[in-house]
Residue, then its C-alpha position, 0 to 999 in steps of 0.5 A: x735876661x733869662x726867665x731862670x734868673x727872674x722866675x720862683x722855684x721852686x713851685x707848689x702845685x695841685x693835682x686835678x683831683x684836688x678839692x677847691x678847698x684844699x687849693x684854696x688853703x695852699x694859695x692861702x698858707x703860701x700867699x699866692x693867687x695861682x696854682x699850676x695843675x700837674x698831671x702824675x708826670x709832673x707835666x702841667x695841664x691846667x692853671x687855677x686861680x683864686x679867683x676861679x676857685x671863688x667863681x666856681x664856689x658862688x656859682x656851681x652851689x656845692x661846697x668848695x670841698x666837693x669840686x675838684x679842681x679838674x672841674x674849673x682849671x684852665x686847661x689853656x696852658x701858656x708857657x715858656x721855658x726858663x731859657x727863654x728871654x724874659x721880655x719874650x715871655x712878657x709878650x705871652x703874657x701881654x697877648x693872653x693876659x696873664x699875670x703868671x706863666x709856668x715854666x717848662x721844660x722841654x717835657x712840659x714838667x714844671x720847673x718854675x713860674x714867672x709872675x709879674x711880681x718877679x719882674x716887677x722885682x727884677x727889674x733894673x737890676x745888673x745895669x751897672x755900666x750899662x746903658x739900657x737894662x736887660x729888663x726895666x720898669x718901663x718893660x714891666x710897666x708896658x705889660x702890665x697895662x696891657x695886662x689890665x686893659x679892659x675886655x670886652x664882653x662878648 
């Protein structure tokens, strides 16, 4: 199974000139948790989270408003390619402990996002008449859990 068949698209994005607030409010209206920063070219160059947004209000003591979003993305991309095999993108994942990767081409513009809702959602389907599904519970399970493994502070 490809990340195409599995992944959203299309995508909603922010600029890294976005305020906190205003990606706050395309989380919010959109109901999700992260949001792919692209550059003018459409190439992905930072992650943001709910949670990053949150941190950075709480901490940098100006209004969410007034931080663009340049200022706490993650400029650590992980990525894969919508042609990659989905449990190939489930070891990124795995490794880096991410519940979401945007999907690239081979320009590095976004042409979707893998999350583990999608392939939670997806698994197990198409297994008529087959043996082994291309993407089961157990596989999506397995990254979730490593997902979640605690960390330990440094």
């Amino acid at each position: 199974m490809k990340v195409k068949d599995v992944m959203t698209s299309p995508v909603l994005f922010c600029a890294p000139e976005t305020n906190l607030a205003a990606a706050a409010m395309i989380m919010w209206e959109s109901d999700c948790g992260a949001l792919p920063v692209v550059n003018h070219e459409k190439q992905v160059v930072g992650m943001i989270t709910d949670r990053d947004i949150c941190m950075a209000a709480a901490t940098k003591h100006r209004l969410a408003s007034d931080i663009a979003v340049g200022e706490v993305a993650s400029r650590a991309v992980y990525a894969c390619s919508p042609h990659d095999d989905v449990k190939e993108a489930l070891k990124t994942m795995e490794k880096e402990r991410l519940r979401r990767l945007p999907a690239l081409d081979t320009d590095g513009v976004l042409q979707g996002m893998l999350s583990m809702n999608d392939v939670v959602l997806h698994a197990e389907q198409g297994t008529k008449g087959r043996k082994t599904p291309a993407l089961s519970y157990k596989d999506a399970i397995s990254a979730l859990k490593e997902i979640c493994a605690h960390r330990t502070l440094v």
